[in-house]
PDB file with one MODEL, atoms N, CA, C and O in Angstrom:
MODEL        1
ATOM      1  N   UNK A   1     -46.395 -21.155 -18.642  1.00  0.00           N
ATOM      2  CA  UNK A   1     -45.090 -21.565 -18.162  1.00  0.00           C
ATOM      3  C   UNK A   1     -45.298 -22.634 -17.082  1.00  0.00           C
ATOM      4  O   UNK A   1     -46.065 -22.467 -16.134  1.00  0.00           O
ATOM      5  N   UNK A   2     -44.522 -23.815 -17.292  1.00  0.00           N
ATOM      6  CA  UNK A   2     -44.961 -24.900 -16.296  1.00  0.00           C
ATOM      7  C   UNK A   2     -43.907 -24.954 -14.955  1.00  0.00           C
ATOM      8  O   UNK A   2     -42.818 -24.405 -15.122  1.00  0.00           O
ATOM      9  N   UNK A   3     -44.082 -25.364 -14.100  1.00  0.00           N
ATOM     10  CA  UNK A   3     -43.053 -25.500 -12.692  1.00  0.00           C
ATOM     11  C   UNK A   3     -41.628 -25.863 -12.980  1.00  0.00           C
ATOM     12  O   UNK A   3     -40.857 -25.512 -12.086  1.00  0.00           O
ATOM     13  N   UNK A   4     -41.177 -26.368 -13.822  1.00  0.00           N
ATOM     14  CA  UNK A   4     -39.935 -26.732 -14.119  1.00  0.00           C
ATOM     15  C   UNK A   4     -39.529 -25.772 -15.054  1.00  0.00           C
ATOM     16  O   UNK A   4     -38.366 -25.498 -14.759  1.00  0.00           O
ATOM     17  N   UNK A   5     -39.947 -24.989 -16.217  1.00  0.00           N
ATOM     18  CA  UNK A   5     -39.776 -24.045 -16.982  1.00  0.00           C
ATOM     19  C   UNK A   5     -39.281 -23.145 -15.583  1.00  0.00           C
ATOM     20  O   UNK A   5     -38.145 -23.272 -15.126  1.00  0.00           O
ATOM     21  N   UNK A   6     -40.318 -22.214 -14.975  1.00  0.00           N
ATOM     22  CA  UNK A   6     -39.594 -21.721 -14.142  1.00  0.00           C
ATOM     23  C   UNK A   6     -38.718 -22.193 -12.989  1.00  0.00           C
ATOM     24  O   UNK A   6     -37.927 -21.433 -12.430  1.00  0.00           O
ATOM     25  N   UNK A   7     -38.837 -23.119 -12.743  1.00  0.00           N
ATOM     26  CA  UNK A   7     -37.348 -23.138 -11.771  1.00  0.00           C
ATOM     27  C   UNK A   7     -35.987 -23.115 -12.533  1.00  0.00           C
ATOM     28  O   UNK A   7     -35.008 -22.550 -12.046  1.00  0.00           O
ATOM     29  N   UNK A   8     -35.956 -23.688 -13.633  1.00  0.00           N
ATOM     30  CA  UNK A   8     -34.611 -23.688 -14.319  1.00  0.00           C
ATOM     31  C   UNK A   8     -34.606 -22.300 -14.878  1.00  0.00           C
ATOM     32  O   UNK A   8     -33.495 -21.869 -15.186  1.00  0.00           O
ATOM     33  N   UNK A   9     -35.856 -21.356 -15.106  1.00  0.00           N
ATOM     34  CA  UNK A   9     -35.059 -19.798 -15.655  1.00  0.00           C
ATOM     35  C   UNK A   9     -34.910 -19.388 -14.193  1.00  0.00           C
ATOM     36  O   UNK A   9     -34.066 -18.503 -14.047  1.00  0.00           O
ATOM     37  N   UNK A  10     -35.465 -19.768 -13.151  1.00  0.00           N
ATOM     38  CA  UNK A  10     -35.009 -18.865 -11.840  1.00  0.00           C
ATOM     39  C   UNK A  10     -33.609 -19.145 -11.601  1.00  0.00           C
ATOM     40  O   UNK A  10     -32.806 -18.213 -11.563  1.00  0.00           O
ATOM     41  N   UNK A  11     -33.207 -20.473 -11.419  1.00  0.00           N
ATOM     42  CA  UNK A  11     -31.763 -20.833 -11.297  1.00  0.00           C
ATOM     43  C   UNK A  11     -31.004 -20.452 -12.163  1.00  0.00           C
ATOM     44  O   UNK A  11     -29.819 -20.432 -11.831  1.00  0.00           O
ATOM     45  N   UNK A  12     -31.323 -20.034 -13.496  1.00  0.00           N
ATOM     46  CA  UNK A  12     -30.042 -19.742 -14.674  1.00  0.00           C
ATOM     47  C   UNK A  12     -30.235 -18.273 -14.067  1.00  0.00           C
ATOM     48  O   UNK A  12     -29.264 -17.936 -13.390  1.00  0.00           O
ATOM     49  N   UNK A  13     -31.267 -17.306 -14.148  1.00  0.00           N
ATOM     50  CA  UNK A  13     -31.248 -15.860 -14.024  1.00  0.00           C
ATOM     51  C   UNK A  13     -31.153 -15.258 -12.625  1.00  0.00           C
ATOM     52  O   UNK A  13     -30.404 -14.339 -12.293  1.00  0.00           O
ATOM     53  N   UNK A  14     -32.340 -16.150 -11.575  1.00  0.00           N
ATOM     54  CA  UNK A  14     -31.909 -15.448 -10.396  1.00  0.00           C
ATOM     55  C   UNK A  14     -31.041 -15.399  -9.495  1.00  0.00           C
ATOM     56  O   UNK A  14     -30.628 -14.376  -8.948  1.00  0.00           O
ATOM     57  N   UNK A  15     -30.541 -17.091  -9.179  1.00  0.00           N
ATOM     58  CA  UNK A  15     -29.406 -17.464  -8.631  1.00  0.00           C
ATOM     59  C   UNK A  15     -28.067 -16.475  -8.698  1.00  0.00           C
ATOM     60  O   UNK A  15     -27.378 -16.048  -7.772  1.00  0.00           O
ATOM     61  N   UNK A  16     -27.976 -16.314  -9.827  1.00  0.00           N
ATOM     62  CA  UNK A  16     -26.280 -15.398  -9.932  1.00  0.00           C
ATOM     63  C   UNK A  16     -26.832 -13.697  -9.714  1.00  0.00           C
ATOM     64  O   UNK A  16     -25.960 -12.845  -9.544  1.00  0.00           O
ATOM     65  N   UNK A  17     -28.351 -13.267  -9.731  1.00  0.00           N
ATOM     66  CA  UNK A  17     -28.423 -11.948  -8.718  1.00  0.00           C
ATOM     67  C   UNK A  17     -27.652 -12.196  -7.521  1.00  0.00           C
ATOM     68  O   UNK A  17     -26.506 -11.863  -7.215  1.00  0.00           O
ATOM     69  N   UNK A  18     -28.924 -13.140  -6.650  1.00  0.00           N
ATOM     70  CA  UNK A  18     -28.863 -13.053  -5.665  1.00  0.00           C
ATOM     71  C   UNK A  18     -27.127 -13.058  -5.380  1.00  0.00           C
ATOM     72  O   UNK A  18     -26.701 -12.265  -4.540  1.00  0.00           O
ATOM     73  N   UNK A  19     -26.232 -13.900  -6.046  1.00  0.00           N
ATOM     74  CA  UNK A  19     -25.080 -14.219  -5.204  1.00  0.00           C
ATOM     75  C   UNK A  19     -24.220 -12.942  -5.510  1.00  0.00           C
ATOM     76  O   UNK A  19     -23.580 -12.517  -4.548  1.00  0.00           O
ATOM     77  N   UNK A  20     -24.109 -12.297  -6.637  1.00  0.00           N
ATOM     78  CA  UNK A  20     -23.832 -10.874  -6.775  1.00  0.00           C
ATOM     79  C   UNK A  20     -24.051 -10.092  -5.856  1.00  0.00           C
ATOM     80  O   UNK A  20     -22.964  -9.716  -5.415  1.00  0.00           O
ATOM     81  N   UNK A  21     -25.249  -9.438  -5.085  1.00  0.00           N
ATOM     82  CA  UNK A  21     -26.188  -9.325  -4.202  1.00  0.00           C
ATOM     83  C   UNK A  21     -25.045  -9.640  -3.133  1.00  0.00           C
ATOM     84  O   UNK A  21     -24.287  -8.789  -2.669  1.00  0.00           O
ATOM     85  N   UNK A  22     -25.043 -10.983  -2.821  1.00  0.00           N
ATOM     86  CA  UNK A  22     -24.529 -11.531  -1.466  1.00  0.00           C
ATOM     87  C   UNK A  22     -22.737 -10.811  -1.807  1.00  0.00           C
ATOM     88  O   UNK A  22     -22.419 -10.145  -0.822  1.00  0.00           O
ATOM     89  N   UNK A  23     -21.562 -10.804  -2.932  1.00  0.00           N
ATOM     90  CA  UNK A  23     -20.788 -10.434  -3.088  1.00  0.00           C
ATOM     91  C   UNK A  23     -20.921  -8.930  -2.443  1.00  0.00           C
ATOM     92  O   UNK A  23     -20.030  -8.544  -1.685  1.00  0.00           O
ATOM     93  N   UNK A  24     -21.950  -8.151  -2.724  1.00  0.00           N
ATOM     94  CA  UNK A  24     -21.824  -6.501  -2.585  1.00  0.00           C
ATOM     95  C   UNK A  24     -22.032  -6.510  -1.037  1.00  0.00           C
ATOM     96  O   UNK A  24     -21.511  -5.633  -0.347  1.00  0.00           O
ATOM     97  N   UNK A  25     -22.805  -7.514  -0.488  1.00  0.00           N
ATOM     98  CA  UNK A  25     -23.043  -7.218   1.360  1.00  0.00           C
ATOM     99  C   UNK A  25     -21.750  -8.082   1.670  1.00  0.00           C
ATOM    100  O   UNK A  25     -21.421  -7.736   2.805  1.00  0.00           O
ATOM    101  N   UNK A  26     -21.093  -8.785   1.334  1.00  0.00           N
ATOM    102  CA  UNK A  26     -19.474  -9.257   1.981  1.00  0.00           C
ATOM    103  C   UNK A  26     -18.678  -7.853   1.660  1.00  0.00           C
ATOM    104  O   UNK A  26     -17.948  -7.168   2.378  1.00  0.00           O
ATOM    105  N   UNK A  27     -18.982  -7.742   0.697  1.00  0.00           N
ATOM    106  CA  UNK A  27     -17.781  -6.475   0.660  1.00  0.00           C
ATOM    107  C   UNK A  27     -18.110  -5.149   1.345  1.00  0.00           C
ATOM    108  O   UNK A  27     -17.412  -4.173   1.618  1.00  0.00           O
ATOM    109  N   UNK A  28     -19.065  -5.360   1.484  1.00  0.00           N
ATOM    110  CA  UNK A  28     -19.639  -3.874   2.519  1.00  0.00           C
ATOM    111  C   UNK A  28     -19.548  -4.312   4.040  1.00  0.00           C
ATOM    112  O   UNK A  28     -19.472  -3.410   4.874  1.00  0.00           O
ATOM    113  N   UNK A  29     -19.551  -5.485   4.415  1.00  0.00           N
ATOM    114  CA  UNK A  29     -19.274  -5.957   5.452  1.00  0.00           C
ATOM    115  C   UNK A  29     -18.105  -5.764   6.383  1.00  0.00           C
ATOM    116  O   UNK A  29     -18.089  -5.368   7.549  1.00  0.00           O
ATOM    117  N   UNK A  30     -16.959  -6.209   5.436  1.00  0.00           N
ATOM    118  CA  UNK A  30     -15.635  -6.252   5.259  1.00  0.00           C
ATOM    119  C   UNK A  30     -15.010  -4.852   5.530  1.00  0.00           C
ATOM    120  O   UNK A  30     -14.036  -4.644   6.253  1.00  0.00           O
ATOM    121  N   UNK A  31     -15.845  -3.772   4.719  1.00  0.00           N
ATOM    122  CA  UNK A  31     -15.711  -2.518   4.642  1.00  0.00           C
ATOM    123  C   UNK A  31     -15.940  -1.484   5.807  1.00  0.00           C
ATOM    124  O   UNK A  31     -15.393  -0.407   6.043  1.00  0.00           O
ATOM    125  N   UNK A  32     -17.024  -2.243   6.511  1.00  0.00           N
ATOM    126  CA  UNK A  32     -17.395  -1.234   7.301  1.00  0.00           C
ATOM    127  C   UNK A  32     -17.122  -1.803   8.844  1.00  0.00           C
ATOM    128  O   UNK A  32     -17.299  -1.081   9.825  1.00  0.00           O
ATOM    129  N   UNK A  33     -16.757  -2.917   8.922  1.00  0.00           N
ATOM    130  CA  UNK A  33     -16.182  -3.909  10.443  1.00  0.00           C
ATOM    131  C   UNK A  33     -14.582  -3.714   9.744  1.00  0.00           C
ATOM    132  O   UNK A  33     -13.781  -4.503  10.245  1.00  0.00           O
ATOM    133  N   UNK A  34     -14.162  -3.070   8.990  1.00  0.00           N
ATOM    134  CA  UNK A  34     -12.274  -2.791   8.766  1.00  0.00           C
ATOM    135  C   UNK A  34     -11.804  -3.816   9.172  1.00  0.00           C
ATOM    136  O   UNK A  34     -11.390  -4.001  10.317  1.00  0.00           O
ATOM    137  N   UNK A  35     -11.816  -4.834   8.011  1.00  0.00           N
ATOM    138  CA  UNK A  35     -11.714  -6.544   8.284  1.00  0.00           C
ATOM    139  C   UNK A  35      -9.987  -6.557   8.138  1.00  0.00           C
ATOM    140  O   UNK A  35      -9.247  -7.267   8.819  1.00  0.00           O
ATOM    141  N   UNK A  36      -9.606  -5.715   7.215  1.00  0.00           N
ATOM    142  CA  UNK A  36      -8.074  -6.093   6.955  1.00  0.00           C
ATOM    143  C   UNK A  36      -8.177  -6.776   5.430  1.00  0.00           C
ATOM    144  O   UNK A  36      -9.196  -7.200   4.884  1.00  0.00           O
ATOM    145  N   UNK A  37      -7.136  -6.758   5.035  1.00  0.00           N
ATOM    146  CA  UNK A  37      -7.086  -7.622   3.682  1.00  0.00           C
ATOM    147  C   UNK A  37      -7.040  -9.242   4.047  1.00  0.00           C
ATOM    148  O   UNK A  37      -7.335  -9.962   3.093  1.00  0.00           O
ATOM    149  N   UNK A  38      -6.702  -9.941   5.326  1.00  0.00           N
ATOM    150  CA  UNK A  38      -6.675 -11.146   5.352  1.00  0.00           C
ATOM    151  C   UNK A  38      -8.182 -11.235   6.191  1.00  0.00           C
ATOM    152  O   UNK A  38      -8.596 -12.359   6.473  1.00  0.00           O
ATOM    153  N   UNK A  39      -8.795 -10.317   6.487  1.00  0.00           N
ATOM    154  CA  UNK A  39     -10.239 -10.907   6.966  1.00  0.00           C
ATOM    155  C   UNK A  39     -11.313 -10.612   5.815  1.00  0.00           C
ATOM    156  O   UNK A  39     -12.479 -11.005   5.781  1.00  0.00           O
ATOM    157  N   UNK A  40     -10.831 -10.052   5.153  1.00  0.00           N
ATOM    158  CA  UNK A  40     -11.442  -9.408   3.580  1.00  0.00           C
ATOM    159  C   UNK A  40     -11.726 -11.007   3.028  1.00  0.00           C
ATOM    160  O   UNK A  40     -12.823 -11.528   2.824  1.00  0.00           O
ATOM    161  N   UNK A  41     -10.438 -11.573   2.866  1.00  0.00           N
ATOM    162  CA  UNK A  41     -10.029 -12.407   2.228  1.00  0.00           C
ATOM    163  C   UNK A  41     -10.811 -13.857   2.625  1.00  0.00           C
ATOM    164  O   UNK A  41     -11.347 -14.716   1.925  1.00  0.00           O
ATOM    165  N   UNK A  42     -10.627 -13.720   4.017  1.00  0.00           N
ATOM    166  CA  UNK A  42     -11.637 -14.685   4.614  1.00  0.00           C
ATOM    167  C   UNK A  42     -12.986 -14.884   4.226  1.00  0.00           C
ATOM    168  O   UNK A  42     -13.516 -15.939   3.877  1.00  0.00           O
ATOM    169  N   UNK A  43     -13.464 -13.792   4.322  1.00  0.00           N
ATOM    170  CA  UNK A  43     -14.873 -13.445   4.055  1.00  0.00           C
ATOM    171  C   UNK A  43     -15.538 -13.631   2.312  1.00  0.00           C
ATOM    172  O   UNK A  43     -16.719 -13.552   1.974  1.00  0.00           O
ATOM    173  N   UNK A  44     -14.348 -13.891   1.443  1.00  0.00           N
ATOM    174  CA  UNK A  44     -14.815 -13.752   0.134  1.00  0.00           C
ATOM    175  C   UNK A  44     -14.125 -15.226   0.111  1.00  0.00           C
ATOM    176  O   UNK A  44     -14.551 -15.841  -0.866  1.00  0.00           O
ATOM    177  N   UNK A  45     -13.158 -16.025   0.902  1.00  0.00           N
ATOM    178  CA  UNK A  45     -13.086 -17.469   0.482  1.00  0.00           C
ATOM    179  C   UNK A  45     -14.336 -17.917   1.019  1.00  0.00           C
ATOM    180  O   UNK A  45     -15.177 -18.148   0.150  1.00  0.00           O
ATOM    181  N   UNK A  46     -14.630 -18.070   1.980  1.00  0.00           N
ATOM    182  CA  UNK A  46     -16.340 -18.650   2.173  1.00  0.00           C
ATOM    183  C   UNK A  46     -16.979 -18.229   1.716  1.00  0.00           C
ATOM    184  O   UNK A  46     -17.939 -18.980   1.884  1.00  0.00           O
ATOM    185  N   UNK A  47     -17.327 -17.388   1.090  1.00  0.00           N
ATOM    186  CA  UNK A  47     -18.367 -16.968   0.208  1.00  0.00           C
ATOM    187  C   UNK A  47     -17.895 -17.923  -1.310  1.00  0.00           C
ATOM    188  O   UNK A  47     -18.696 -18.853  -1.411  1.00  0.00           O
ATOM    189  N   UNK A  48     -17.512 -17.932  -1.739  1.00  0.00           N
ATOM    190  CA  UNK A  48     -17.054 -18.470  -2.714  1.00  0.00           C
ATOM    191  C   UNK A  48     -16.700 -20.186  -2.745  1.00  0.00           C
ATOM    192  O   UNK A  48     -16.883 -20.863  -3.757  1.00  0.00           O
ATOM    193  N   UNK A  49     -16.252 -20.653  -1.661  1.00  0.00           N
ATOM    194  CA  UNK A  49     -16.842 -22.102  -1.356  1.00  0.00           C
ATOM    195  C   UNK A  49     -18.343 -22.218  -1.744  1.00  0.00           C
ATOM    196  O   UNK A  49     -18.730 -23.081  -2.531  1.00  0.00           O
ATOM    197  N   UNK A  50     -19.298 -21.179  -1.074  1.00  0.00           N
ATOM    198  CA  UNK A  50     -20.589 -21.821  -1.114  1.00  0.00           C
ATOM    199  C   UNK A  50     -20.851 -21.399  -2.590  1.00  0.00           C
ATOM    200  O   UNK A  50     -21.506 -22.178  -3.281  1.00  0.00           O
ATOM    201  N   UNK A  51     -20.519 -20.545  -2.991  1.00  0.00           N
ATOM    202  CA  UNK A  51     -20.830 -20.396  -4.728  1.00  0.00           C
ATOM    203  C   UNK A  51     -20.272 -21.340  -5.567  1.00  0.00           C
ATOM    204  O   UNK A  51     -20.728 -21.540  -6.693  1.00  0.00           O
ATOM    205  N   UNK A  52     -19.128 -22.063  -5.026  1.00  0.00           N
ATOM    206  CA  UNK A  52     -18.518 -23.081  -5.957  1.00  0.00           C
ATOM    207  C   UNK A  52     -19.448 -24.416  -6.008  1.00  0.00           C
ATOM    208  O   UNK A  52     -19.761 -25.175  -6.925  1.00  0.00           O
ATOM    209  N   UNK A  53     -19.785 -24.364  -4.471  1.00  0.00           N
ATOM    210  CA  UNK A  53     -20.299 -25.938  -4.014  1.00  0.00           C
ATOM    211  C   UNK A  53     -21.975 -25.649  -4.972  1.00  0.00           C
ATOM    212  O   UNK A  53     -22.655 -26.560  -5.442  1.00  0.00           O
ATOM    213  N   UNK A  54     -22.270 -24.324  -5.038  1.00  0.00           N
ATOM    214  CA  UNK A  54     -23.725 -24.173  -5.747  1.00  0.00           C
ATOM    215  C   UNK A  54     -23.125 -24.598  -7.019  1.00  0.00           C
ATOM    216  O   UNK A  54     -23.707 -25.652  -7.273  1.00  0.00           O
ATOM    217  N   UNK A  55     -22.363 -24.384  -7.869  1.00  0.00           N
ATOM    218  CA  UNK A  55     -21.681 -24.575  -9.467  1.00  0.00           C
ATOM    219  C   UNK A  55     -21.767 -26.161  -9.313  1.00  0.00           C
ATOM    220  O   UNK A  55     -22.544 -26.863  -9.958  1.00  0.00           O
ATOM    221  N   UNK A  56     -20.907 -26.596  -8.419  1.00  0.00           N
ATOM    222  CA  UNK A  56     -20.372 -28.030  -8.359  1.00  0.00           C
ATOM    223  C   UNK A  56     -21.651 -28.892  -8.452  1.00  0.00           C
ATOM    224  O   UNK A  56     -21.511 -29.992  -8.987  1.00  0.00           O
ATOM    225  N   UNK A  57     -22.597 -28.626  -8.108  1.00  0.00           N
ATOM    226  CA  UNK A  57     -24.269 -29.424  -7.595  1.00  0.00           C
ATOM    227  C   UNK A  57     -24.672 -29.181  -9.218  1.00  0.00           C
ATOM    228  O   UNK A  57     -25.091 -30.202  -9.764  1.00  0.00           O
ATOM    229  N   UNK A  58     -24.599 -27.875 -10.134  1.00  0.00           N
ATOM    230  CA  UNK A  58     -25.404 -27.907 -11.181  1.00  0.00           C
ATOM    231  C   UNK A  58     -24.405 -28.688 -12.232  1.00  0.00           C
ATOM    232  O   UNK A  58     -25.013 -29.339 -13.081  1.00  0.00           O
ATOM    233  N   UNK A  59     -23.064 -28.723 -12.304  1.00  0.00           N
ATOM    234  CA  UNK A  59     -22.291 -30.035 -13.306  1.00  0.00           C
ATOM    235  C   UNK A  59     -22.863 -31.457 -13.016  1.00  0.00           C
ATOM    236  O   UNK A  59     -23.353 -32.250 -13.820  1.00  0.00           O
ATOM    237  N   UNK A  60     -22.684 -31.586 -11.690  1.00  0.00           N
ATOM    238  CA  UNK A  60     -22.853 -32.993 -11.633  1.00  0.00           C
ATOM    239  C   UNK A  60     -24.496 -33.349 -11.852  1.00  0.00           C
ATOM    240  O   UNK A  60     -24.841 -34.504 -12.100  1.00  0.00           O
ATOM    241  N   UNK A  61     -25.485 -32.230 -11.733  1.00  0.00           N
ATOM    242  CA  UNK A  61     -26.816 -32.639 -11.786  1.00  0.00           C
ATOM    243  C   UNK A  61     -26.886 -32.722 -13.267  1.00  0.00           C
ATOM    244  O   UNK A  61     -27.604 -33.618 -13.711  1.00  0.00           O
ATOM    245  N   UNK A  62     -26.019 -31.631 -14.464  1.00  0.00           N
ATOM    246  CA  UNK A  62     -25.604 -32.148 -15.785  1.00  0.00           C
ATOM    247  C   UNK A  62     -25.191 -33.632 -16.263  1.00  0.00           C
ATOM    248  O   UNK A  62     -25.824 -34.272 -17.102  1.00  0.00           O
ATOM    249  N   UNK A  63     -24.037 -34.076 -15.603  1.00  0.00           N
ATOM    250  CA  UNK A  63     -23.530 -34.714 -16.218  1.00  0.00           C
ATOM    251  C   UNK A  63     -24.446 -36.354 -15.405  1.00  0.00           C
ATOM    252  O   UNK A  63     -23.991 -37.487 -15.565  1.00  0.00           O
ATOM    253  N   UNK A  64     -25.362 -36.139 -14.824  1.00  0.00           N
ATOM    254  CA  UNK A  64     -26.218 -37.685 -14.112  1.00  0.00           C
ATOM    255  C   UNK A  64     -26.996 -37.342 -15.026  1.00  0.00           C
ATOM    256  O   UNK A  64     -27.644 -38.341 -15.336  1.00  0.00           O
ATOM    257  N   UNK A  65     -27.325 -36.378 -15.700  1.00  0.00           N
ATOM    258  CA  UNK A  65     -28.830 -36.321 -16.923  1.00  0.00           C
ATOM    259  C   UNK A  65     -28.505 -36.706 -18.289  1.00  0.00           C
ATOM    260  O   UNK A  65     -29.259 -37.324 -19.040  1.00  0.00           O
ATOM    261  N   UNK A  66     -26.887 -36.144 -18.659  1.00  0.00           N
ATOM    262  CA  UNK A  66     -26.458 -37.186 -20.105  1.00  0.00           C
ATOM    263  C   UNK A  66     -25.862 -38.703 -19.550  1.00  0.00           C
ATOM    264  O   UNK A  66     -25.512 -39.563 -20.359  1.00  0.00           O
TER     265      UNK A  66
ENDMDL
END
């Protein structure tokens, strides 16, 4: 397996652990500091910016390669 073989199966397979992962410690976070539903809410829109902005980086690194 060569260096680029694995980085692209780490990014297709491990990437969305880890951020799963990061989903279950926001919500346990949230859970256990009794954030409220609008600090809940807070806490899973930034989280989800940075998961979008990770999505947004792998289209456009798509669409500069076709």
């Amino acid at each position: 397996m060569t260096e680029a073989q694995f980085s692209e199966l780490s990014i297709s397979l491990l990437v969305p652990g880890l951020i799963g992962y990061m989903l279950f410690i926001v919500w346990k976070l949230a859970r256990e500091s009794q954030a409220g539903k609008f600090g809940t809410a807070i806490l899973f829109m930034v989280l989800g910016l940075g998961i979008a902005g990770f999505a947004a980086k792998q289209v456009i690194k798509l669409f500069i390669e076709v």
